[in-house]
TISELO-387526 format. One line per 10 residues: their letters; for each residue x, y, z of C-alpha. Coordinates in steps of 0.2 Angstrom, whole numbers, m for minus. Layout:
N
A = X:Y:Z; ...
This chain:
312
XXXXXXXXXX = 13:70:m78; 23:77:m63; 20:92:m58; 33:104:m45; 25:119:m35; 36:131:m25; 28:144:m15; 32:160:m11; 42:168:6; 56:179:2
XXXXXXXXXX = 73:171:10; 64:157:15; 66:149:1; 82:141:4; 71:129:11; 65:120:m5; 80:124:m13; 88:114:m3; 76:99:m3; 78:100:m21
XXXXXXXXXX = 95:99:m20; 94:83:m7; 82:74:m23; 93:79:m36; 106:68:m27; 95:55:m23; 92:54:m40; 108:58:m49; 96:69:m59; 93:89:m61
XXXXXXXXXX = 74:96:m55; 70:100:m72; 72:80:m80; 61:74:m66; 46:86:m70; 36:91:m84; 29:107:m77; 38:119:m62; 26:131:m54; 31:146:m44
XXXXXXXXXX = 28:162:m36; 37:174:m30; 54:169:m21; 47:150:m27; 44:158:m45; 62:163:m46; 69:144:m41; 56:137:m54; 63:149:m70; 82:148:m60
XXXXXXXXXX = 79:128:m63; 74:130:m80; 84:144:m89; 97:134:m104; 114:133:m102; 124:125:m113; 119:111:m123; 101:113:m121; 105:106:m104; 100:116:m88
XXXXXXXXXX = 111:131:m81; 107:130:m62; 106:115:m47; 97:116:m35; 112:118:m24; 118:134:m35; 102:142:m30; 105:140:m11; 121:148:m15; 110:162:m22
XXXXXXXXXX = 100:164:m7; 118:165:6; 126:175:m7; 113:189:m14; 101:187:m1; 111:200:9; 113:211:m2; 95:211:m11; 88:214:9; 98:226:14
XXXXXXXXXX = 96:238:27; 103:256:24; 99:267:36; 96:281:23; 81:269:14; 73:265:29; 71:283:34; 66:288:15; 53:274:15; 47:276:32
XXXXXXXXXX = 51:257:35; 41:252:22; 24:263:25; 29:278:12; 37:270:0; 43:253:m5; 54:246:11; 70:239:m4; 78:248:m18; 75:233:m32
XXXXXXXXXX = 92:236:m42; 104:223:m33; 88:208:m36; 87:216:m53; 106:210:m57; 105:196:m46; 90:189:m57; 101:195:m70; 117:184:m68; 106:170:m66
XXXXXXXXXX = 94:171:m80; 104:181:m91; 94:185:m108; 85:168:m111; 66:171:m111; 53:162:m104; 49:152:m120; 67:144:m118; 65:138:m103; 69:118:m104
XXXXXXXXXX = 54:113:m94; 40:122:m95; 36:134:m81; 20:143:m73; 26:158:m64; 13:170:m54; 10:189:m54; m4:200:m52; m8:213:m64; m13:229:m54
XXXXXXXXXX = m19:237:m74; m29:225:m76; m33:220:m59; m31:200:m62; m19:186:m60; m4:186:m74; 1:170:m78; 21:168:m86; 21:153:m95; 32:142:m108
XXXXXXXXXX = 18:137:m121; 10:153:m120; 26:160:m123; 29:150:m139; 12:153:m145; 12:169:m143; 30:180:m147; 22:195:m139; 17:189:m124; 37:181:m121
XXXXXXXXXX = 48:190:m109; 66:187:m101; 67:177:m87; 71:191:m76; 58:202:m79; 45:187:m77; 57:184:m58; 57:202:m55; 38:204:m56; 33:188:m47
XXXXXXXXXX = 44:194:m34; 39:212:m33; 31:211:m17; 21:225:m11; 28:237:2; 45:230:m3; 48:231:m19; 41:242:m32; 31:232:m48; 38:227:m62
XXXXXXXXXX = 32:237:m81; 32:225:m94; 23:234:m111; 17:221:m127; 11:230:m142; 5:245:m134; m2:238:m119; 4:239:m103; 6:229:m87; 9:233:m69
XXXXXXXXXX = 14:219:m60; 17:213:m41; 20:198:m33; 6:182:m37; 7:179:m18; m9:192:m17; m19:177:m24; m7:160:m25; 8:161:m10; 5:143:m15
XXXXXXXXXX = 3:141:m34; 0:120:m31; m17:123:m37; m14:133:m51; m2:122:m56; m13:106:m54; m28:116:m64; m13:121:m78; m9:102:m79; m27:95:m80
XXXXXXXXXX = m30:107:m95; m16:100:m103; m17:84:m101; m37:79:m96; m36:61:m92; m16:59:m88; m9:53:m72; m5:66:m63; 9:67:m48; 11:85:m38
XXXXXXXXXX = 26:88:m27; 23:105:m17; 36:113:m8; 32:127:6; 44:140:12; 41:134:32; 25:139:40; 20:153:52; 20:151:69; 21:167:78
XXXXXXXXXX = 5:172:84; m4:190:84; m15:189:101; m30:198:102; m27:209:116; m11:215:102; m23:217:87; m39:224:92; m34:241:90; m23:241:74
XXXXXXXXXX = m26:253:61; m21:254:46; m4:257:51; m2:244:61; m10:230:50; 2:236:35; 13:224:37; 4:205:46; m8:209:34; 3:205:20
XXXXXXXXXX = 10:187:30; m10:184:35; m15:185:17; m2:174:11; m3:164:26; m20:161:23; m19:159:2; m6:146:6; m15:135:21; m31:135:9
XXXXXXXXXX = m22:128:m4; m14:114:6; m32:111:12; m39:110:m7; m27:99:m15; m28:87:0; m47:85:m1; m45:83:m20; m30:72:m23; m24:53:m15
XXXXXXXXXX = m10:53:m5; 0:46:m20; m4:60:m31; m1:74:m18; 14:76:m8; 19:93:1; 34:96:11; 34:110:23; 39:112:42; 36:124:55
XXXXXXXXXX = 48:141:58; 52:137:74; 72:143:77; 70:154:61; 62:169:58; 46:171:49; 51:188:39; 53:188:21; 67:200:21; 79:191:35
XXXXXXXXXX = 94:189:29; 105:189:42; 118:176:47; 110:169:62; 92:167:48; 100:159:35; 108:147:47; 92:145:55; 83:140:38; 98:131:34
XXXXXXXXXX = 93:118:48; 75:119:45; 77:111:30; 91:97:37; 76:92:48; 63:94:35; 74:81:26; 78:71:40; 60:68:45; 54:65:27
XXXXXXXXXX = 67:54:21; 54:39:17; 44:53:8; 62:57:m2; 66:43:m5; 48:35:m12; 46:51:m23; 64:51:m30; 61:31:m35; 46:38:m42
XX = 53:50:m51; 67:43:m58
């Protein structure tokens, strides 16, 4: 069984968007006819349903390279900076830092109406129920199973990507009951192990081969001296990259204790001339990830090349 995971970060996921795109052509093939489960959270739970919405035929809508389009060409607009916002939200600290309509018909052109139990290969997508207060799990057989627990596509996007402080969560109602959603980054910034536990349910004694793909790791340090006196203000915002920082590393750690080197692969790199913001959209960013990812795929070329062989 292979298995794809895509973690969360924003505008950095034109990273493993575009080293999907470089296996798609190493294969000839789309992402979602060389895997038979696509996790994600967050910006990575947006590529995984993006992948897998129908288009005609049955056949998938979206390549890989049309969802690095996405990235250049809404990432702008769903990050951008008014003047008037940032005073009403007080950067962030009052009130949610992004008004969500342009992501909400962003995720709209892409996805359209088709529901998660449409998708054409099956999808785990994160949120966290803040009702509830527990992980919420979008999933294809769920979906099927169960009519009431089926939503659009891009309300399952919006509410894996409704990151706290920047976007407000998503209200999704079934039968009465209702659902407060924000990003699954709170628990899984990397849902590779969720993904790997989804799959051994399923499927107890198969074969299982996980491809994980990370958004570029953090480099930029926060120094004693600098942190020792935060408040709560202060610790507002790197709190939110430590915890997902930290959800993410653990994960990496996990699955390589627990899986062979020919059942796990990850692919991630350093953000070293790129920043490590969620929300940086600028030109000089995206052109930064942009190259990331060339040299992500420039120094993992054997990797590409075994697992496309693989996979194909």
């Amino acid at each position: 069984m292979n298995v794809l995971s895509v973690d969360g970060g924003g505008i950095r996921g034109v990273i493993p968007a575009m080293v999907l795109a470089d296996l798609e052509e190493r294969t000839g093939k789309h992402t979602a006819e060389l895997f038979d489960l696509i996790a994600g959270t967050s910006t990575g739970g947006i590529i995984a349903l993006a992948l897998t919405v129908p288009g005609p035929e049955g056949k998938p809508r979206w390549t890989a390279n049309d969802l690095v389009d996405l990235y250049l060409t809404e990432g702008p607009r769903i990050f951008h900076h008014s003047i008037g916002r940032m005073l009403e939200s007080g950067l962030g600290l009052l009130d949610e830092k992004y008004d969500a309509k342009p992501l909400e018909q962003s995720l709209k052109t892409y996805l359209g109406d088709a529901m998660v139990s449409e998708s054409v290969t099956d999808v785990l997508v994160t949120s966290y129920d803040l009702e509830h207060r527990k992980p919420f799990f979008f999933k294809t057989d769920k979906a099927k199973q169960t009519p009431r627990r089926d939503w659009p596509m891009h309300e399952a996007a919006r509410a894996t990507a409704a990151a706290p402080t920047y976007f407000e969560p998503e209200k999704l109602t079934a039968q009465g009951e209702t659902f407060a959603l924000c990003d699954g980054g709170v628990f899984a910034a990397n849902p590779a192990m969720c993904a790997y536990a989804e799959a051994r349910r399923r499927h107890p004694r198969a074969e299982i081969r996980l491809v994980s793909l990370g958004t570029g790791q953090l480099t930029k340090p926060l120094h004693f001296q600098d942190v020792k006196g935060w408040g709560l203000i202060e610790w507002a915002r790197p709190l939110f990259d430590v915890v997902f920082d930290g959800v993410s590393d653990a994960t990496e750690y996990q699955l390589e204790q627990l899986l062979p080197d020919a059942d796990y692969t990850r692919f991630q790199i350093e953000l070293k001339g790129a920043s490590d913001s969620l929300d940086n959209a600028s030109e000089p960013n995206l052109e930064g990830l942009q190259n990331l990812a060339r040299q992500l795929i420039r120094e993992r070329a054997d990797d590409l090349d075994r697992l496309a062989a693989e996979l194909a």
